[in-house]
Structures are given as C-alpha cells and as structure tokens.
N, C-alpha and C positions, 0 to 999 in steps of 0.2 A: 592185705598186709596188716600185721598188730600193732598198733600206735604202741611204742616202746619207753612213751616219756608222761610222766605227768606234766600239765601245765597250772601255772595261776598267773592270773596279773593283783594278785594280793600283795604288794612287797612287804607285810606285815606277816604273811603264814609261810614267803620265801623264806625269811628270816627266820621265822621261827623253824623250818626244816632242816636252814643249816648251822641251827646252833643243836639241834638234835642228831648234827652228826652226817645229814645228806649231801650227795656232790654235786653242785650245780654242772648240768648241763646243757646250759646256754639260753640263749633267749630267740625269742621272734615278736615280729610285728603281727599285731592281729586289731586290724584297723587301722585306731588314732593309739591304740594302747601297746604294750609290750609286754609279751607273757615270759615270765620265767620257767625252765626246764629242767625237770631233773629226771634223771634217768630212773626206771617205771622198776624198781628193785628194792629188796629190804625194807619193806613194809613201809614206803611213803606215803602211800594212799593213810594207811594206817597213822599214821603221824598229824597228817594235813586232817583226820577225824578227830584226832586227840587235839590240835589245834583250836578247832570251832567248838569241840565240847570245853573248852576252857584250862585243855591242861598251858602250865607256865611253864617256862625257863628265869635263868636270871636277866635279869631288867637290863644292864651292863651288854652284858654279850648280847642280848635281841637289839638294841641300841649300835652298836657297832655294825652287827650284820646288816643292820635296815641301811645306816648308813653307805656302809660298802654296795650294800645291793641297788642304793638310788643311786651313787656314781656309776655303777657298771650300767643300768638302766641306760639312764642318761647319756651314755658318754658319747655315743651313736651323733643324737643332736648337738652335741658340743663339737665335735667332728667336724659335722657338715657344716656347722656353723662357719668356724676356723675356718674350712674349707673356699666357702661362699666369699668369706674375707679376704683371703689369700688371691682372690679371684676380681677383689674389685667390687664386691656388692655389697652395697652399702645397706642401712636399715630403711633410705627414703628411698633405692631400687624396692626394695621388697613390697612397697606400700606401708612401711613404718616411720612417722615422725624424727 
C-alpha cells in the first residue's frame, strides 16, 4: 500500500505548509510525540524542501498557524486530562504533588 500522507512532528514546517496553502490532514501518535499529516498532493513534499532551504512566509500568519497547530496538537492531552478529572483523579493519584 502507498503511504498517501506526508508526516512531521516539526510544528514549525506544519505551519509553514499551511500558510502555503496545504490541508491538514490530521495527526497521530508516534511515540511520546505527535506527527502532523497532510495529504501526499500538490507538491508538499516540495514545499516541506522549500521550508528547510529557508524559504519564508509572513511572520503574522506562521505565528497564528503554529499557534492553532499547538492547540490542535495538544488538545488530545487536555481531553484526557479533563477526562481523568471528571473521573476523580486527582494530580497526587497520578504520582504528582
């Protein structure tokens, strides 16, 4: 089967692919970390190279995107958090002060 998505857990070159216009789609666990995914189309790969050779966007939009893309990241462990809460467990169950 063709892997159909590029991944990174870069959230600095996520960002920068969707302020160049690419559609996120979705994320996964790989490990402790979270890769973001975007569908393997329209010269992503190509982009994620222009990326590391230094090309820019504006500062503003990379800025926004990073931030949206660390809440989306994130929102998983803020979830189960809530979750664990809802549930009665507290941070000194967990083994935290």
């Amino acid at each position: 089967m063709k892997n159909e998505t590029y991944r990174t857990s870069n959230l600095y070159e996520a960002a920068y692919l969707l302020c160049r216009g690419h559609n996120l789609g979705g994320k996964e666990k790989v490990g402790k970390r979270t890769a973001v995914l975007f569908p393997l189309k329209d010269g992503v790969q190509q982009a994620a190279l222009d990326y590391y050779a230094g090309a820019t966007v504006e500062a503003r939009m990379l800025a926004d995107k990073y931030r949206a893309l660390k809440d989306y990241v994130f929102s998983d462990i803020t979830e189960h958090k809530q979750e664990e809460d809802s549930h009665g467990i507290s941070d000194s169950k967990r083994g935290n002060p």
